[in-house]
N, C-alpha and C positions, 0 to 999 in steps of 0.2 A: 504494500500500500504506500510505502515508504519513496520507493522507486518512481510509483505513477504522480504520488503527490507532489514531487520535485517541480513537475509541470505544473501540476492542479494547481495545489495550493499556493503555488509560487504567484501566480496571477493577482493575491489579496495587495502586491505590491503596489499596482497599477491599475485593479479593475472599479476602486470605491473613484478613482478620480476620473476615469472612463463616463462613470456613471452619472458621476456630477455635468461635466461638461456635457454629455447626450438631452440628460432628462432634465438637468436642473434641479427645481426646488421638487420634482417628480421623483428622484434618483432613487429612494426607497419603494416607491410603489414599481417601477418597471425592474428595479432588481426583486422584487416580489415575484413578478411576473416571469422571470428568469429562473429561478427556485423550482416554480409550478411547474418549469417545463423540466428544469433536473430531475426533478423527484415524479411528475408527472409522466415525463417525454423521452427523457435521453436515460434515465437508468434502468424501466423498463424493458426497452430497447436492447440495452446492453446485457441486461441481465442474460435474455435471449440468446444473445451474441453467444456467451458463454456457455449456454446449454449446448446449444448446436456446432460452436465452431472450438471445442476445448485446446484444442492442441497449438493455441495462437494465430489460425489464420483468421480472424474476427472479422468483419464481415465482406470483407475481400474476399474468401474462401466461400463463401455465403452467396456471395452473389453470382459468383464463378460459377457455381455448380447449377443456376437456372440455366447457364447457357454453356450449351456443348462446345467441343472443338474448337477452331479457332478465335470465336470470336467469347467462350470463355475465357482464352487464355488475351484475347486484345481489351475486353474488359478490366480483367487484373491485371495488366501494362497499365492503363488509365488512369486507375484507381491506384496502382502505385505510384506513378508519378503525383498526384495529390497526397498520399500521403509520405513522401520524400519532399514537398512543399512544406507540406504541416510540420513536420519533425528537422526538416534540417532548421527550415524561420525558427522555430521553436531553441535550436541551439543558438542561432549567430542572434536572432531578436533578444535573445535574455541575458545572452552574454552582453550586448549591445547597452541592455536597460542596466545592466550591474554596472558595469564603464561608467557610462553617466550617474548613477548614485557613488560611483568611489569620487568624480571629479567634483559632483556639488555639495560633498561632503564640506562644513567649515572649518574642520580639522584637518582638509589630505591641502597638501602644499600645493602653492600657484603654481610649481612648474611642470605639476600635469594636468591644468586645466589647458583642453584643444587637442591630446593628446588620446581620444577614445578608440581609434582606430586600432593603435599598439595596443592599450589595454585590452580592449575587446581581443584583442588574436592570441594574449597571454594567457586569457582566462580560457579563449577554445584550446590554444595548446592543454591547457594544465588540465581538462578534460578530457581530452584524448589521452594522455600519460595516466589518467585514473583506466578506461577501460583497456590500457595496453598491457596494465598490473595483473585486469582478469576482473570480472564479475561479478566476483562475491565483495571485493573491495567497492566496486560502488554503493552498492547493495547498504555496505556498512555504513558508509560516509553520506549518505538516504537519511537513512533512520536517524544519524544525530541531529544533521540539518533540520528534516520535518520536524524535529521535537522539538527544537531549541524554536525554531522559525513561531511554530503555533503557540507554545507556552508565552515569548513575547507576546504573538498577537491576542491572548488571554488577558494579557494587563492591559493590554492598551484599550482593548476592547473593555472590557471593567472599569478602567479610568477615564472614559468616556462618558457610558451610563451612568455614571457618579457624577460627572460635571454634566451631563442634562439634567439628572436630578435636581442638582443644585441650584441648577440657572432655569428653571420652567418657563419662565415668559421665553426664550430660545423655542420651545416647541409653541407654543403659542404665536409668535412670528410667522412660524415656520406655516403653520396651517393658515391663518390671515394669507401669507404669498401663495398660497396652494389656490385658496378660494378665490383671490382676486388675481392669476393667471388665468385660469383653468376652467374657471364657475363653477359646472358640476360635478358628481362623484363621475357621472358616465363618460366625461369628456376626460378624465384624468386616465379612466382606464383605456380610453379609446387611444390618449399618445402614449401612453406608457407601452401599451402594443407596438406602434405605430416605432417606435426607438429601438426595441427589443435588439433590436440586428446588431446593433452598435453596439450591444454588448456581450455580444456571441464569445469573445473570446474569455468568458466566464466558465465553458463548457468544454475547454482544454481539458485533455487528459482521459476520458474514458476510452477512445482507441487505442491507446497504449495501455489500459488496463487490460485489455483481454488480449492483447499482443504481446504480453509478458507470460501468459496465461501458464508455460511450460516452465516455470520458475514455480511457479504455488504445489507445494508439495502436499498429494492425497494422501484418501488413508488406503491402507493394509487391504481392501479388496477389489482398489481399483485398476485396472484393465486397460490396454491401448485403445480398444474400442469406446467403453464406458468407465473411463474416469469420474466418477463419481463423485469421490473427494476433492476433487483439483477443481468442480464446476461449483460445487457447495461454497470453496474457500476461494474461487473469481468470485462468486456474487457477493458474499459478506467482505470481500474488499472494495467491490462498487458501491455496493451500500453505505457503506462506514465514511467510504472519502465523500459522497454524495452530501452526507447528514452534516459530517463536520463541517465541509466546506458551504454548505447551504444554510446552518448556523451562520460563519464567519459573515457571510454576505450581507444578510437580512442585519446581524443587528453594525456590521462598518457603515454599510450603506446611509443607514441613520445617523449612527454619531457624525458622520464624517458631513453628512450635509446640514444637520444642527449646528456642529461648532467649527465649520469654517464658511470664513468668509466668499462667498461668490464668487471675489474676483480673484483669491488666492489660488482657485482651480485652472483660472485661464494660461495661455502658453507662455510661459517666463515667471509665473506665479511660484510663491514658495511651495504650493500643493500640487502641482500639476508633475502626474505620474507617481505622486509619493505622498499621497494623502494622511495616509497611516502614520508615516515618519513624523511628518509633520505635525500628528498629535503628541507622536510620541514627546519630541523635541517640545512642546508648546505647555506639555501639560507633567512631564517626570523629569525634566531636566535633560540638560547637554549629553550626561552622562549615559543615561538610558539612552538617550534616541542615538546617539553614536554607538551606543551596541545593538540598536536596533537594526539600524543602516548597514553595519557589518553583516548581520543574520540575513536580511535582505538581498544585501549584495551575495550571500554566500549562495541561497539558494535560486535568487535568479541566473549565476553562473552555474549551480547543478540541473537545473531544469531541463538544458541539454541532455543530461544524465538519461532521463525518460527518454527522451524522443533518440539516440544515441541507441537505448536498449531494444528501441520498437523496429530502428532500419537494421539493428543486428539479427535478427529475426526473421522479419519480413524477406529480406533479398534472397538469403539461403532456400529460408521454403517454398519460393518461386523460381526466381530468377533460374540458379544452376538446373534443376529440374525439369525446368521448360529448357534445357539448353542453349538458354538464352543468358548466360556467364559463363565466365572461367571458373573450373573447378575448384578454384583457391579460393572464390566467391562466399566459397560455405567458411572459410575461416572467421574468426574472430577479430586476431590485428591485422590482416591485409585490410579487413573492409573496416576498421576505424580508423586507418590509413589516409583510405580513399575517403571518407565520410567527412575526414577534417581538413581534408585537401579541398574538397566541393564547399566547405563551411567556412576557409580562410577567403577563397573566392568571392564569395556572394557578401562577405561584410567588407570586403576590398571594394566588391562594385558598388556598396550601398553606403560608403563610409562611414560602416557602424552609425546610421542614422535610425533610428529603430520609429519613428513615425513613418517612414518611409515601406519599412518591411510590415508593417501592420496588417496592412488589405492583406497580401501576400498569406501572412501566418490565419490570419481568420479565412480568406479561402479555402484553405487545404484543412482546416478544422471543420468548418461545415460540410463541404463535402464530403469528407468521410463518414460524419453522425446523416446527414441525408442518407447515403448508399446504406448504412446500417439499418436507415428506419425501414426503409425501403425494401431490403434483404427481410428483417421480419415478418411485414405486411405480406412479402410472397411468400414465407416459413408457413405462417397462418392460414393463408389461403390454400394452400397446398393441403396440408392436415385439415381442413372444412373446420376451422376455429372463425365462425362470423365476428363474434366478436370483440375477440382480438382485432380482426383484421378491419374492420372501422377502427378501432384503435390507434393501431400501429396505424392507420395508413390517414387517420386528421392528424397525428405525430408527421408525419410525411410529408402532407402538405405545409404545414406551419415551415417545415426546416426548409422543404425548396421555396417556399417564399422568403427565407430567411437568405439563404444563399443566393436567391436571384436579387433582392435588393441590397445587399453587399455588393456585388456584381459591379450593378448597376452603379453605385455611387461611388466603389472605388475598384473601377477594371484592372488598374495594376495589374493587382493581385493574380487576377485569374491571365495574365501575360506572363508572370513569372512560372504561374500551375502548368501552362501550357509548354513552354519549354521545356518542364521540365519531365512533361510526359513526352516530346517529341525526341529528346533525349534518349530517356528511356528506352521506348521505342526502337530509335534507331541504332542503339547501341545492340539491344537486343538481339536483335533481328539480325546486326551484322555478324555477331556473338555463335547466333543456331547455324547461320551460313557455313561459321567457319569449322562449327562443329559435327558438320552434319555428315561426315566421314567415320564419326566414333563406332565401335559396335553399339553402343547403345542399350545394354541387355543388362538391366542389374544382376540377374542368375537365369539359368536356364536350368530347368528341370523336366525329365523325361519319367513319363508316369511309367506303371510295370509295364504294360504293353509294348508301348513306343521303346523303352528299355531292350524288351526282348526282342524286337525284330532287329536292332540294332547289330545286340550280342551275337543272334543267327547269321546275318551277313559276314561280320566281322571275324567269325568262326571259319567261314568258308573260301574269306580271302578278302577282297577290298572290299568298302561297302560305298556303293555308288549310289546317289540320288540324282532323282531328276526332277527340279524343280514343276510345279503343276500349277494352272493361276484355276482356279475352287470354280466349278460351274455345277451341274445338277448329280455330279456323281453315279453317275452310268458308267457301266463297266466300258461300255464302246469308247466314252472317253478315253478314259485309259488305254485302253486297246490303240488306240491312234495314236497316241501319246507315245507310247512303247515304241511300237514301229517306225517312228519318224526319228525317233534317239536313236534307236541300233540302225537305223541304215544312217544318215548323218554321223553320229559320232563312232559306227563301226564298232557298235558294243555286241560279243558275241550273245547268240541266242540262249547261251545257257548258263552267261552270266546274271545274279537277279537284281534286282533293281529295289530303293525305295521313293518313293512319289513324297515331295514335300511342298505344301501346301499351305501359305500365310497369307491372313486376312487380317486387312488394316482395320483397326475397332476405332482409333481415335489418334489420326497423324499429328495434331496438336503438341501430346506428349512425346519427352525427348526418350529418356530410360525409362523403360519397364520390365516387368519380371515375364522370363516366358516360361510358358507351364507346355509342354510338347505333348499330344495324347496322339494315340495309336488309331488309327479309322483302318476297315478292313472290307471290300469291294468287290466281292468274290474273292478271285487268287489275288488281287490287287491290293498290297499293303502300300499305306497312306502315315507320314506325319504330319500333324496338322497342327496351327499355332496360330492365336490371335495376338499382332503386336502394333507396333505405331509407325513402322515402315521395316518394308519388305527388302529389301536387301541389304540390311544393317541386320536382322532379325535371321536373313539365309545365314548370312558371315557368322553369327556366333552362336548358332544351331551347329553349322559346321564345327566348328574349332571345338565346342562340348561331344561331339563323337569323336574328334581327335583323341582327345583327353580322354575317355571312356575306351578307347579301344586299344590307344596307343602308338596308331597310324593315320597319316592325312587321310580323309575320304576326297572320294571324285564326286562333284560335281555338276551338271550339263545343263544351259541355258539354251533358250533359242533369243536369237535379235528381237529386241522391242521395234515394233513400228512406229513411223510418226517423225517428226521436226526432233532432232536430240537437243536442239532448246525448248520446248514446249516438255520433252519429256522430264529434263532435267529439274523444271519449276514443277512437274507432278510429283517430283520427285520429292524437291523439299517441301512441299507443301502439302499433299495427298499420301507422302510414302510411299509412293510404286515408282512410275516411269522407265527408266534405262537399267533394269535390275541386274543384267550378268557384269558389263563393267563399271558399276558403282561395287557390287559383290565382291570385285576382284580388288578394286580400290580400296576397300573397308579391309580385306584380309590385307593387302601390303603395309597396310599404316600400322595396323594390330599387330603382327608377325614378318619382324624385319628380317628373318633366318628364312630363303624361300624353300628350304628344304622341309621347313616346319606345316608349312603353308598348304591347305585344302589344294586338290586340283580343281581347275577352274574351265570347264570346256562351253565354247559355246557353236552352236553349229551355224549354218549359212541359211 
């Protein structure tokens, strides 16, 4: 909880002054309204997330899986470019916001005010040197942060409601401006809606709750399948950060717009971005609010931390998968490497100006709680739960009106999103091109059947196949099939033969496991395999009877028809096209010794 609240909670930094400047002397009622939809909207939601998507693909995985094949897996590119939006803004924005709380601190020396740029890349360095250590180390340095960070905001929070007590004509003011802006109760809640958007980045941090999800340790009878434990101990984590941080909201949002002044909120104001500080500083002394500043600054530079642990996650259980990264993708420090290389970047182009990066970080937030709600609403409908699914899906609309009027009033945002799925994207995609020579095959297992025609051949001398492309299995197939091999490749009549047979289930995917079974057609023996392309799947069906017998098998292809460009895009894209030399190409890159290597015959 530690880990996700880094983000969460972090936000109390800068969201009561958010609040003020949006709503004004409304600031407590549309963070009202913000609450309703946490506890209402977005933890609901997420709860969900957690049931269905335990293993951390939250609702990326979720949404994936309404839509097949390609454009499953072009969906989750999309969706991960927004949330490589959310999570990286998330590290270089709060690093950003911590720089500037160390410079207008009135205790840090003149000669690093102007200098946020270097600070800011110190504090991402020193982030990325926490998860180069390993894991558990942030994990630790979480937990002390969120403590110390909340325990402040308990006093400060408490020494607030003490001095509204004290000074009550303050709430009394406060209602007079409410009544004479606003007039009615209906028109208060009508812009308190109306504002909502602006303070969306209230709602930081639950996609990285359930994108940690494989860190929550179950109990004792949970299962790969049904982890039990680990979705009990995701929901009582979103819950708990929901309650606290929905406390925190409701009563900052109040004090904060009772006891400062109006104009202290505006841009260059003592409160503006640091509301809290600034009670702290006005109302316990120098000394507290410069520890409070420190705690402040410490966790909007770990904030990072969260979003840091959601793209360590995220990339490996996509990215390499789809063959769409480098294998070293799944590591840990290569890709906080790469994470803080793309983070020095982006606050380079934005010179750590963090009003700047704002649209940006609230884009990639709402979209992903959109696509969540979203994911739900079709979980729902799918299981015939109506209504849930009015539920979840006026949740759905509220959030794409929330993210289309974000959009709209600050487009940035969604120009930084797009790049950075176009990126994606194209990295991707150059990524599977280049991979697409791999075998492909996590394991290859051959059931007892397919085992034992194998062991038969191989007894009797070489064991030869002949690839077969699956049509209605009629023996005369085969039968033609036969004949056109031994007269072509000059196979004797009384040498015997196996028929191998693979049907693409879903080209999308890069590795998969193949499970080989035995099919039998009269005298015509058949191995048969569903994989995600066919001549990645021949090659290492091959080389698992090498290994089983302890000699190359033969081989035989006939020539594909057709444009060998047209074939070759069937190829990456469909998994068939030009199967005998893609076949041959996938065995030379696997088995650099050609004496190791399947023989490869193809006839005319």
């Amino acid at each position: 909880m530690c880990l996700t609240g880094v983000d969460y909670f972090s936000t109390l930094g800068y969201q009561p002054g958010i609040a003020a400047l949006a709503a004004g002397v409304l600031s407590p009622l549309a963070t009202l309204v913000l609450v309703a939809l946490t506890l209402l909207g977005a933890l609901p939601v997420y709860r969900r997330v957690a049931g269905e998507s335990p293993h951390g693909g939250g609702s990326i995985a979720m949404l994936a899986s309404f839509l097949p094949n390609w454009w499953g897996k072009l969906l989750v590119l999309v969706l991960l470019g927004f949330a490589a939006t959310d999570f990286t803004i998330t590290m270089t924005l709060s690093a950003a916001d911590g720089a500037a709380h160390i410079v207008e601190n009135p205790l840090v020396p003149d000669a690093l005010h102007g200098h946020n740029l270097a600070i800011t890349l110190v504090l991402l360095a020193l982030l990325a040197a926490v998860f180069l250590r390993g894991f558990s180390e942030a994990i630790g340095i979480a937990v002390v942060l969120v403590g110390v960070f909340l325990s402040l905001n308990v006093v400060v929070a408490v020494t607030g409601i003490v001095q509204v007590l004290e000074h009550r004509h303050l709430v009394t003011d406060w209602t007079h401006a409410l009544t004479a802006q606003h007039g009615n109760p209906f028109l208060m809640v009508a812009v308190a809606l109306l504002v909502f958007p602006k303070l969306a980045l209230g709602l930081s941090g639950f996609e990285t709750g359930v994108a940690v999800m494989p860190q929550i340790k179950g109990s004792a009878s949970d299962t790969e399948e049904h982890p039990r434990g680990r979705i009990v101990g995701a929901r009582k984590l979103l819950t708990t950060a929901a309650l606290i941080m929905s406390g925190f909201l409701i009563v900052t949002s109040f004090i904060t717009t009772i006891l400062i002044p109006e104009a202290a909120f505006e841009p260059g104001g003592p409160a503006n971005g640091r509301a809290l500080a600034y009670l702290a500083h006005e109302h316990l002394g120098t000394v507290f609010g410069t520890i409070y500043d420190i705690s402040t600054i410490a966790i909007l530079w770990f904030a990072g931390a969260s979003a840091m642990a959601g793209l360590l996650n995220l990339v490996p259980r996509y990215l390499p998968r789809f063959g769409m990264a480098p294998e070293w993708a799944r590591q840990i420090r290569p890709l906080t490497l790469v994470f803080a290389a793309i983070a020095f970047l982006i606050t380079w182009y934005f010179d750590a100006d963090v009003d700047s990066q704002g649209a940006a970080y609230a884009t990639g937030v709402l979209v992903l709680i959109t696509s969540a709600a979203v994911a739900v609403t079709l979980s729902a409908a799918r299981a015939g739960e109506r209504h849930k699914v009015f539920g979840f899906g006026l949740v759905s609309v509220i959030f794409v009106y929330t993210t289309i009027d974000n959009i709209i009033e600050k487009p940035e945002g969604v120009h930084l999103a797009v790049l950075f799925v176009l990126a994606i994207v194209l990295v991707s995609f150059v990524s599977r091109f280049r991979r697409a020579f791999e075998l492909r095959a996590i394991e290859v297992r051959f059931d007892d059947a397919a085992g034992r025609f194998i062991d038969e051949l191989a007894a009797r001398g070489e064991v030869r196949v002949v690839t077969h492309q699956i049509g209605e299995r009629l023996p005369r197939e085969y039968a033609e099939k036969e004949a056109d091999q031994r007269r072509e490749s000059h196979l004797p009549a009384d040498e015997p033969i196996l028929f191998l047979e693979v049907t693409v289930k879903d080209p999308s995917e890069f590795s998969t496991d193949l499970l080989v079974t035995a099919v039998e057609v009269e005298r015509y023996r058949i191995l048969s395999v569903e994989a995600a392309a066919v001549p990645n799947s021949i090659a290492a069906i091959l080389l698992a009877i090498r290994d089983r017998t302890g000699r190359p098998p033969h081989v035989y292809f006939e020539w594909s028809e057709g444009s060998p460009l047209a074939n070759l895009a069937r190829f990456w894209f469909v998994g068939e096209g030009e199967v005998a030399p893609v076949t041959r190409e996938v065995l030379r890159r696997a088995v650099p010794r050609r004496s190791q290597r399947p023989h490869v015959h193809v006839d005319s």
